[in-house]
LUMSE-637594 format. One record per residue (C-alpha): x, y, z. Coordinates in pm, whole numbers, always signed. Example, Ala and Ser with C-alpha at 12.3 -4.5 7.8 and 13.67 -1.06 7.14 Angstrom:
! residues 2
+--------+--------+--------+
!     px !     py !     pz !
+--------+--------+--------+
!  +1230 !   -450 !   +780 !
!  +1367 !   -106 !   +714 !
+--------+--------+--------+
! end
This chain:
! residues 451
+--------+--------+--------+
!     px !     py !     pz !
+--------+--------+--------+
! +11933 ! +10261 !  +9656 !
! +11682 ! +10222 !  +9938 !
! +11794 ! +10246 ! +10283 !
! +11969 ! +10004 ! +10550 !
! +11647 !  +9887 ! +10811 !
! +11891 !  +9801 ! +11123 !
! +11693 !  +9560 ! +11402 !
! +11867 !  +9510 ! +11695 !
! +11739 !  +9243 ! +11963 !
! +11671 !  +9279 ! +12340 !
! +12035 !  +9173 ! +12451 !
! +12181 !  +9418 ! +12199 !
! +12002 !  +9729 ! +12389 !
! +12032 !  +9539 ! +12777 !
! +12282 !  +9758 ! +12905 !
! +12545 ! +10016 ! +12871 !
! +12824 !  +9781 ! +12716 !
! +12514 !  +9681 ! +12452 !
! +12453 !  +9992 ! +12409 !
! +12737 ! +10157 ! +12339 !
! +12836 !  +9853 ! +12029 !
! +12464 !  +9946 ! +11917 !
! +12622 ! +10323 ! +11827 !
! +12894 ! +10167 ! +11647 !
! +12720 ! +10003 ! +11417 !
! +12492 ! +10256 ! +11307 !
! +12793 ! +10499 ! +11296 !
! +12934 ! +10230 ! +11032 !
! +12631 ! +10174 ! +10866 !
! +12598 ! +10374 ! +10474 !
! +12366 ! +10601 ! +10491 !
! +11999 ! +10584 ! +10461 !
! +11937 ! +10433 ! +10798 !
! +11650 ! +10332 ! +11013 !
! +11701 ! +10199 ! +11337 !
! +11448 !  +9952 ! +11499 !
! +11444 !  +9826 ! +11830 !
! +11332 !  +9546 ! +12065 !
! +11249 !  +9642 ! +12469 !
! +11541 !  +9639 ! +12691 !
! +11642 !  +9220 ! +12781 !
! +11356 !  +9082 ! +12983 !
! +11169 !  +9412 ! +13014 !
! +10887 !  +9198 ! +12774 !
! +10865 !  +8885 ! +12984 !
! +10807 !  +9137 ! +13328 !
! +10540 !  +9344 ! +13173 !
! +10392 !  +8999 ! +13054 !
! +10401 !  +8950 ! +13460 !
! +10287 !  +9281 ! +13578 !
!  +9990 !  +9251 ! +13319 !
!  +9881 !  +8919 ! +13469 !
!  +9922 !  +9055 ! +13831 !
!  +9629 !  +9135 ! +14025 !
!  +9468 !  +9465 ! +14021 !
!  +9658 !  +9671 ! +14357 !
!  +9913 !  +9884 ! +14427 !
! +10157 !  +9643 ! +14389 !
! +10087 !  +9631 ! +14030 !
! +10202 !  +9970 ! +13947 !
! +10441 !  +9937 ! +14211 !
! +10639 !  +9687 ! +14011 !
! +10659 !  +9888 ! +13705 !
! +10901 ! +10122 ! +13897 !
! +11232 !  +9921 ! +13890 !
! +11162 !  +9858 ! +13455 !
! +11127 ! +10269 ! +13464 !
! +11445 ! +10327 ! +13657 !
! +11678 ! +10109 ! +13495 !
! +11591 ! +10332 ! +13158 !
! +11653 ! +10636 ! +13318 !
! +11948 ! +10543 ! +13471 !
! +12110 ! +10401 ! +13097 !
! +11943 ! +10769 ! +12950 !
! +12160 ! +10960 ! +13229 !
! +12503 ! +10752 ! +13173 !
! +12514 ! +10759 ! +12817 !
! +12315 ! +11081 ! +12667 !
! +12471 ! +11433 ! +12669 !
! +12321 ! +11661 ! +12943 !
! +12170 ! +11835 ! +12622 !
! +11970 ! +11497 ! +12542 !
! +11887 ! +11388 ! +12891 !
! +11654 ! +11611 ! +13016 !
! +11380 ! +11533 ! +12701 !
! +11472 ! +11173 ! +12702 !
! +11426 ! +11165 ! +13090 !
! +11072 ! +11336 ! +13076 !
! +10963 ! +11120 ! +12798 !
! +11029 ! +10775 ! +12958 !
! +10890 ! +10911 ! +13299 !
! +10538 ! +11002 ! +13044 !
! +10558 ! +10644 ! +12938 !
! +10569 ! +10489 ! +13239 !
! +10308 ! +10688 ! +13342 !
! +10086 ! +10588 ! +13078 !
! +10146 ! +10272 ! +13163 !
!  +9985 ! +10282 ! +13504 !
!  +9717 ! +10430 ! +13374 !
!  +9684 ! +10135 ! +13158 !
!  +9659 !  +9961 ! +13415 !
!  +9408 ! +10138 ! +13519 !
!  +9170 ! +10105 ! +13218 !
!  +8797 !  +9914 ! +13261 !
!  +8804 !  +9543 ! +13218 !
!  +8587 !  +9536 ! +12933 !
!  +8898 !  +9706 ! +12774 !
!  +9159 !  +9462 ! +12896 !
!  +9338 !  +9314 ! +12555 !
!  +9368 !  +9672 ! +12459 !
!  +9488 !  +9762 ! +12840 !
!  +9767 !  +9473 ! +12807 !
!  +9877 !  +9601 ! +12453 !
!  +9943 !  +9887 ! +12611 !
! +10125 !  +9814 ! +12856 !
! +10327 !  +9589 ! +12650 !
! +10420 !  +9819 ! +12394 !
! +10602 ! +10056 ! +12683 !
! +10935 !  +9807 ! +12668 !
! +10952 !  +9905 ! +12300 !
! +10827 ! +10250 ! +12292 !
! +11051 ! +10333 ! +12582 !
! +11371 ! +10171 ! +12447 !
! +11376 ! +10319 ! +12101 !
! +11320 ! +10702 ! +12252 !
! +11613 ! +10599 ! +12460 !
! +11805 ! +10500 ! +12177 !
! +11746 ! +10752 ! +11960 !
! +11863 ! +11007 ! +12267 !
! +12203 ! +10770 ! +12296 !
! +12274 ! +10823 ! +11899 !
! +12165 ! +11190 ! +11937 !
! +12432 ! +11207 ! +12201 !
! +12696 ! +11043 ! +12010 !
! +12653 ! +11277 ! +11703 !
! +12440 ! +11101 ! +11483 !
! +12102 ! +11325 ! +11367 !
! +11888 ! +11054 ! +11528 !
! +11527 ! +11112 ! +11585 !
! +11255 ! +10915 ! +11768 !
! +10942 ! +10800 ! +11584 !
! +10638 ! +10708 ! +11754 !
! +10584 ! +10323 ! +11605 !
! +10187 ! +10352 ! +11635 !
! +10215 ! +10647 ! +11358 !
! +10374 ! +10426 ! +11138 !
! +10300 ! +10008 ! +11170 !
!  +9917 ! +10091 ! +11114 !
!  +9745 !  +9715 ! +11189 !
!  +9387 !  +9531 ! +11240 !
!  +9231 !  +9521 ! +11588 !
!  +9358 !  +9175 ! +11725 !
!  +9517 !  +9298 ! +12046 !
!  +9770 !  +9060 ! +12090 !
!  +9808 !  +8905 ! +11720 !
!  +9746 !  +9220 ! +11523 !
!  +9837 !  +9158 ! +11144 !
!  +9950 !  +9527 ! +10948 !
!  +9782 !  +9674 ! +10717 !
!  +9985 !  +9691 ! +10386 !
!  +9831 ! +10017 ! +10233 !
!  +9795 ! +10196 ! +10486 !
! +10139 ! +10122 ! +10649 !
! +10278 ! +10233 ! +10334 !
! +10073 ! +10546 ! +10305 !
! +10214 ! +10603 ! +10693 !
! +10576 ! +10503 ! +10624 !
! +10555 ! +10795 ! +10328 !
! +10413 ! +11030 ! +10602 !
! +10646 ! +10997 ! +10885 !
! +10959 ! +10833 ! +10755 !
! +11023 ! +10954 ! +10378 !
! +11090 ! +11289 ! +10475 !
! +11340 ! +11244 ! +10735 !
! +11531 ! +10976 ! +10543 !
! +11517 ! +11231 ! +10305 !
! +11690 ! +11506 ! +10524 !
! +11990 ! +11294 ! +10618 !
! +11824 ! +11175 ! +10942 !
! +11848 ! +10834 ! +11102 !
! +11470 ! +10710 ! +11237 !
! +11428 ! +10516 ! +11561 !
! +11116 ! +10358 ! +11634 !
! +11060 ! +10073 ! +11855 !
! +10921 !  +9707 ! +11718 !
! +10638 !  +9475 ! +11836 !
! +10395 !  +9842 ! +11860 !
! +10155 !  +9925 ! +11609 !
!  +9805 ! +10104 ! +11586 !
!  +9469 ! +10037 ! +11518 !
!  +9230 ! +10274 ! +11257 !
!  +9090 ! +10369 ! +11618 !
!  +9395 ! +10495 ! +11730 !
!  +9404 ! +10206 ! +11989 !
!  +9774 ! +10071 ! +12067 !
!  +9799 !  +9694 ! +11907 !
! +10112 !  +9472 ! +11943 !
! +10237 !  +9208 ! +11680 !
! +10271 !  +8911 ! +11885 !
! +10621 !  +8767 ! +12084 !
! +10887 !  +8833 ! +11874 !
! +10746 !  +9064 ! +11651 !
! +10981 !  +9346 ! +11638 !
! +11172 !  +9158 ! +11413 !
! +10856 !  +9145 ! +11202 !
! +10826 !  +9517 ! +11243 !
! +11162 !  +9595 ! +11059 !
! +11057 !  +9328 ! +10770 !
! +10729 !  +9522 ! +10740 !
! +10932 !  +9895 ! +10695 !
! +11156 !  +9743 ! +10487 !
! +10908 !  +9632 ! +10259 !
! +10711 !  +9955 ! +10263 !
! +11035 ! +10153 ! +10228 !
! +11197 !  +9914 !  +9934 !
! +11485 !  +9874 ! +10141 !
! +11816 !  +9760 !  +9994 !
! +11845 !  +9507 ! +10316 !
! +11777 !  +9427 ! +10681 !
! +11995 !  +9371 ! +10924 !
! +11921 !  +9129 ! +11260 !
! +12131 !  +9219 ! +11528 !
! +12142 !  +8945 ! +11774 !
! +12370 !  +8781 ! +12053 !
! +12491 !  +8520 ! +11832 !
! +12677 !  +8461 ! +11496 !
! +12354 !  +8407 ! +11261 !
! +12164 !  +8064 ! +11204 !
! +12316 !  +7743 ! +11310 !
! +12276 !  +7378 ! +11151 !
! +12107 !  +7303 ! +11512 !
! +12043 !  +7449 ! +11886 !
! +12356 !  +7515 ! +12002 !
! +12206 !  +7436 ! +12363 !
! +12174 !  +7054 ! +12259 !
! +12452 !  +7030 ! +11969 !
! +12754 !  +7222 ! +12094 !
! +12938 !  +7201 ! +11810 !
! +12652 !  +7283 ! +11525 !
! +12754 !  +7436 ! +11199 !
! +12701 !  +7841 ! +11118 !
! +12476 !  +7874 ! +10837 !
! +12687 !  +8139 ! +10566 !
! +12354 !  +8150 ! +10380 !
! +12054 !  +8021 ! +10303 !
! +11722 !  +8080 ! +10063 !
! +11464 !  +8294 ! +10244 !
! +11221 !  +7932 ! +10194 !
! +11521 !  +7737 ! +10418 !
! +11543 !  +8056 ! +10704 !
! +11143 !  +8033 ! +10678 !
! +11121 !  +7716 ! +10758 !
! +11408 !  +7715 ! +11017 !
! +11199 !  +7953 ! +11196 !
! +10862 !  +7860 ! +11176 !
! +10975 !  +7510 ! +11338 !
! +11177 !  +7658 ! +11582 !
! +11451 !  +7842 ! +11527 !
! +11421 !  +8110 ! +11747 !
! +11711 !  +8364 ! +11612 !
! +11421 !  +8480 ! +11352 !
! +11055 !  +8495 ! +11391 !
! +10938 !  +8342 ! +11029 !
! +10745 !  +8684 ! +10993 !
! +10992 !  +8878 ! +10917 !
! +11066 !  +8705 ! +10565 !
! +10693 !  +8750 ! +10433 !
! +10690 !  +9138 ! +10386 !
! +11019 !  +9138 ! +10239 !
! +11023 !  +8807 ! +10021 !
! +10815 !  +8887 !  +9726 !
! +11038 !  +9233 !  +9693 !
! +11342 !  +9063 !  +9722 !
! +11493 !  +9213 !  +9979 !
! +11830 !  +9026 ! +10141 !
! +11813 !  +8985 ! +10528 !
! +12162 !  +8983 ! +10728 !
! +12130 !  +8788 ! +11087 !
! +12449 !  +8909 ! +11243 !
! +12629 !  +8908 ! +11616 !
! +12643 !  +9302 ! +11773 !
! +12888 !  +9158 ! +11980 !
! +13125 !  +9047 ! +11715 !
! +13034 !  +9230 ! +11441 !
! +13323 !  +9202 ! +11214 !
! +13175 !  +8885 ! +11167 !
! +12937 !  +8832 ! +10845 !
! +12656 !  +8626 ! +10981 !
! +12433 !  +8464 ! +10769 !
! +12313 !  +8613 ! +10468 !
! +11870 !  +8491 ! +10341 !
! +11837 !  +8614 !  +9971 !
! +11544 !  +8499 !  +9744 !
! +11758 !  +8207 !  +9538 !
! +11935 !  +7882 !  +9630 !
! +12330 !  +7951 !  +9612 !
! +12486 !  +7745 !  +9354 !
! +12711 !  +7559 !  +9575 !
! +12407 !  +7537 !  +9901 !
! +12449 !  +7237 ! +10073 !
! +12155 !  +6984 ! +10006 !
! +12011 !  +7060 ! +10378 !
! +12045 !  +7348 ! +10592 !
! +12018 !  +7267 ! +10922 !
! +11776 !  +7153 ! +11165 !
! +11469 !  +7319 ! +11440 !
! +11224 !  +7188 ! +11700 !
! +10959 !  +7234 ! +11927 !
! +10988 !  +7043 ! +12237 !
! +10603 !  +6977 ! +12313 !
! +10351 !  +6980 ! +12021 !
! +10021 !  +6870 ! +11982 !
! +10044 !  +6731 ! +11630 !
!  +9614 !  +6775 ! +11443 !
!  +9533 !  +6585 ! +11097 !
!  +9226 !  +6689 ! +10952 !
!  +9018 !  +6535 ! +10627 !
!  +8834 !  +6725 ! +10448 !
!  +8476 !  +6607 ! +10503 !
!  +8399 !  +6690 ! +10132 !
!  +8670 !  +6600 !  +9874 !
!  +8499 !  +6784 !  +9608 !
!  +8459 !  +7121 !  +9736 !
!  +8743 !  +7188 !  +9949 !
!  +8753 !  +7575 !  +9924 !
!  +8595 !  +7601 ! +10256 !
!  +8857 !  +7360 ! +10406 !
!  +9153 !  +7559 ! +10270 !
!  +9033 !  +7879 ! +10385 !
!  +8961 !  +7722 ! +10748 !
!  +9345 !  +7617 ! +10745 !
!  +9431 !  +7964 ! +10632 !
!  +9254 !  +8134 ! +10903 !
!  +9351 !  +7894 ! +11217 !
!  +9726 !  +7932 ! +11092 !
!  +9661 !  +8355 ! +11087 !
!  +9437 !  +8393 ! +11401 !
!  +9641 !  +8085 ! +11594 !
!  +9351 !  +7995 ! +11841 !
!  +9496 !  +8181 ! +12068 !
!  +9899 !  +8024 ! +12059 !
! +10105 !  +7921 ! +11809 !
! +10003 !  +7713 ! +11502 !
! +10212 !  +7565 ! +11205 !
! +10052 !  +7382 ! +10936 !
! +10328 !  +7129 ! +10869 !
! +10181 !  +7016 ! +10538 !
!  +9860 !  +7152 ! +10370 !
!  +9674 !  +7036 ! +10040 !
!  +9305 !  +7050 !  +9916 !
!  +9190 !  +6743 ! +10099 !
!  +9427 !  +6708 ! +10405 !
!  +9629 !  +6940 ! +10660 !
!  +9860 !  +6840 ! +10962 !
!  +9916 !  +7145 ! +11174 !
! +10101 !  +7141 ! +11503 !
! +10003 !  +7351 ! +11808 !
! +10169 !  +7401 ! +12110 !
!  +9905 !  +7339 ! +12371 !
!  +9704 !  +7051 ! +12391 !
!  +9372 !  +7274 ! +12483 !
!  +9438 !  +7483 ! +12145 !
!  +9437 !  +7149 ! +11974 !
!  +9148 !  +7060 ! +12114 !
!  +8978 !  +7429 ! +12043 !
!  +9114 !  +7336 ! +11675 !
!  +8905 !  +7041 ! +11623 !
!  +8603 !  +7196 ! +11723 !
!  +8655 !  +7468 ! +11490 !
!  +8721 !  +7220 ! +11185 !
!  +8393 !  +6979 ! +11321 !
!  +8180 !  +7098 ! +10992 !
!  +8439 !  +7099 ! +10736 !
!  +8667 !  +6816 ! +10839 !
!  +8709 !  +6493 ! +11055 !
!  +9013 !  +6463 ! +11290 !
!  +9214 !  +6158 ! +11154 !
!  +9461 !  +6184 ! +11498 !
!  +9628 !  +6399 ! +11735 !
!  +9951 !  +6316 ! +11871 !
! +10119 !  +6488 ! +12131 !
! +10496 !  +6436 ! +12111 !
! +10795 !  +6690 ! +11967 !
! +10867 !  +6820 ! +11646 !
! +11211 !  +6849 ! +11468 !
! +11217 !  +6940 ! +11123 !
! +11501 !  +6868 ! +10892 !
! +11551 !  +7115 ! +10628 !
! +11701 !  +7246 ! +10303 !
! +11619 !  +7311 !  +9920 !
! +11723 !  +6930 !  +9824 !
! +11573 !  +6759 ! +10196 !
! +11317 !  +6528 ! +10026 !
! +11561 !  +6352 !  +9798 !
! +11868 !  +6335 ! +10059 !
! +11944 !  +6010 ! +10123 !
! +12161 !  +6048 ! +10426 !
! +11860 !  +6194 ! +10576 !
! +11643 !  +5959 ! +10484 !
! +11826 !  +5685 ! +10652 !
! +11877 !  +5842 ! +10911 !
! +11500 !  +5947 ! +11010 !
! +11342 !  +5585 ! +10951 !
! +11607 !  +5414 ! +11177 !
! +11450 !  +5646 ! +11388 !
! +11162 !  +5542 ! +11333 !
! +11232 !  +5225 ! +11359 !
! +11344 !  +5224 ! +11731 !
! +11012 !  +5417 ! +11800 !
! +11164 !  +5755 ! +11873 !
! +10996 !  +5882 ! +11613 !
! +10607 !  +5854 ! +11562 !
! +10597 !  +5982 ! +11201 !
! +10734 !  +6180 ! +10883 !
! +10564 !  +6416 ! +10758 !
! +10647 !  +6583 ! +10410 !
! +10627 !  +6961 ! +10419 !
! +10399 !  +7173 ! +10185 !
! +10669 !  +7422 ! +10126 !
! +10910 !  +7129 !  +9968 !
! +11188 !  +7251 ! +10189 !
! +11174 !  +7021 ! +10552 !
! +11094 !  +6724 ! +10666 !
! +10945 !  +6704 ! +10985 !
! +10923 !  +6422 ! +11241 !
! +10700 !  +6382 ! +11507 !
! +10874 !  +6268 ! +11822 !
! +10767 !  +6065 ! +12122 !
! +10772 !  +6313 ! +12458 !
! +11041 !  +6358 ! +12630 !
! +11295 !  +6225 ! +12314 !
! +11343 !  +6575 ! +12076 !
! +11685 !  +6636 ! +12220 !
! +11822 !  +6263 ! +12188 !
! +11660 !  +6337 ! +11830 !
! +11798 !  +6662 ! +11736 !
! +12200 !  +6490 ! +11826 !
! +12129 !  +6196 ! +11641 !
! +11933 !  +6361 ! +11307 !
! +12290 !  +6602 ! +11260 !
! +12532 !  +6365 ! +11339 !
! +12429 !  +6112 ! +11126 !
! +12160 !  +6266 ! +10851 !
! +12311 !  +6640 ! +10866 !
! +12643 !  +6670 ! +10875 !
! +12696 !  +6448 ! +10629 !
! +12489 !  +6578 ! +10419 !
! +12638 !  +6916 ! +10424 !
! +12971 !  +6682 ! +10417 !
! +12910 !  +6492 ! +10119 !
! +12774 !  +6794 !  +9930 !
+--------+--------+--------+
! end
């Protein structure tokens, strides 16, 4: 039986409370275990800050309050025994991460990858002190020796082989000892030896991609809420939790939206089958929702709903219908490289693709990019809210309910996804949340209801 991969999210590591729940669940976790770890709550977004910042004294001046508030958890909850080398080893980060800051300009999307990667590195080798202390044989692991990835600072993409060969190397043997490995997500490392990060919310991504390389027997997502809802809980108060759903429903949740999972996770452990848990660390008695390969028996028609709430919505033709190789791969590498933010094809075939983007210059970067291959039919900027669930296309409660939309101009158009699992509709601005209430009141619920 391969091990447990255990992921827990910013607000499960923000604080000492957090903290302390995070030891109970790896205490109660079987054995194999490996523990991964998002930065500290908010710790990402400041770095983001600091990075942007001017060069000046104030710069490195602000990383001081981010260094202290980890030293401060390491001294409250680690054993005297554990402080000192956990102490000394955030104090090196944070050092390195003014000399980041440092680095020449010519050098500055390896410079911010740097300095972003200190939330996680610095986290998980507090962590792993905290379990130490608490008598679990925890050990820090230095991510970049492990996640080995391309050179897109930024967006890097991992490199299946030779994470594998790496995983073998530096986690194999401890698993194999009876040791629990910590390592911090988001980080990875170039061939060159040149710190590379995954992209926002790619820690999550990180466990997927052990998991995969380790044949785990599941993940679990540790979050601040239950598991996936039927909606935003932010705009439908009372939206349903999600017991389970097929990895192709959670895929599509979060690829549109849903921001409980980044849809990366799923694709490294998909084709091996292995079952992801999205639970609540501060509840967690409670079972969350459970993604596995196959469509329950008794699933409800549709799932649940996600948005964006400003899109810039690109169709593209294929300029030749009868060689449309080209044209695929030009769809395949926008969606992989993004253009810079955050692209979703929405529905993709050999002559036609409609991709949103979330910035209006990226869209227009997009067309450019597509000029010899492929005319631009529209672009629409508006919201997106996708409806979806194994049996979406053929619901007819949905159905009605999206073309009275449609009809009182709310919403601009239906698009059909490739994957065969959502519908998505392209709102007017300003009108996703009146949307959103209106698509699981009326198409939703009672779908789930009737089924």
């Amino acid at each position: 039986m391969g091990p447990v991969v255990l992921k827990f999210g910013g607000t499960s590591v923000q604080d000492e409370q957090a903290l302390r729940r995070l030891v109970s669940i790896v205490a109660a976790a079987p054995a194999p275990r490996v523990v991964v770890v998002s930065a500290l709550a908010g710790v990402t977004n400041t770095l983001s800050q600091i990075a942007s910042m001017e060069p000046g004294p104030e710069r490195a001046g602000a990383l001081a309050p981010i260094c202290e508030r980890h030293l401060a958890l390491a001294a409250a909850l680690s054993t005297r025994a554990q402080q000192h080398a956990a102490l000394e080893h955030v104090s090196a980060m944070f050092a390195g991460a003014c000399a980041a800051l440092r680095a020449p300009e010519v050098l500055r999307h390896a410079r911010r990858d740097a300095l972003l990667a200190v939330g996680e590195l610095a986290s998980s080798r507090l962590v792993a002190a905290i379990l130490a202390s608490s008598g679990i044989d925890a050990c820090w692991v230095d991510a970049r020796r492990v996640v080995v990835t391309d050179d897109r600072h930024g967006a890097a993409r991992p490199l299946r082989d030779e994470t594998r060969t790496a995983v073998d190397r530096e986690l194999a043997p401890l698993l194999a000892s009876g040791r629990v490995p910590v390592l911090g997500g988001f980080v990875g490392a170039a061939a060159n030896g040149r710190t590379t990060t995954l992209g926002r919310g790619g820690s999550d991504y990180s466990a997927g991609i052990v998991a995969a390389a380790l044949q785990a027997s599941r993940v679990e997502i540790w979050t601040d809420v239950d598991g996936l809802l039927s909606a935003d809980p932010r705009i439908v108060e009372d939206a349903d939790l999600l017991e389970s759903v097929s990895g192709l429903e959670a895929y599509d949740l979060a690829r549109f939206g849903a921001r409980v999972l980044h849809a990366g996770t799923l694709e490294p452990v998909a084709e091996r089958g292995i079952p992801v848990h999205v639970r609540n660390s501060r509840t967690p008695s409670r079972s969350g929702t459970a993604i596995g390969a196959a469509i329950h028996r008794d699933a409800p028609p549709v799932a649940g709903l996600a948005h964006r709430r400003a899109v810039s919505v690109v169709d593209l033709v294929a300029r030749d219908l009868g060689a449309t190789t080209g044209f695929l791969e030009r769809v395949a590498e926008c969606a992989d490289h993004g253009a810079g933010h955050a692209v979703t094809p929405i529905a993709v075939s050999p002559q036609r693709a409609v991709i949103a983007v979330d910035e209006a210059a990226a869209a227009e970067r997009i067309c450019e990019q597509f000029r010899d291959v492929a005319a631009v039919a529209s672009v629409e900027q508006g919201g997106l809210v996708a409806v979806v669930g194994h049996a979406v296309h053929s619901n007819p409660a949905v159905w009605r309910a999206l073309l009275h939309l449609r009809e009182r101009a709310l919403v601009s158009r239906i698009v059909q996804s490739s994957s065969g699992c959502a519908l998505v509709a392209i709102t007017v601005p300003g009108a996703v949340e009146g949307v959103v209430r209106e698509l699981h009141g009326v198409g939703v619920r009672r779908a789930r209801e009737v089924a």
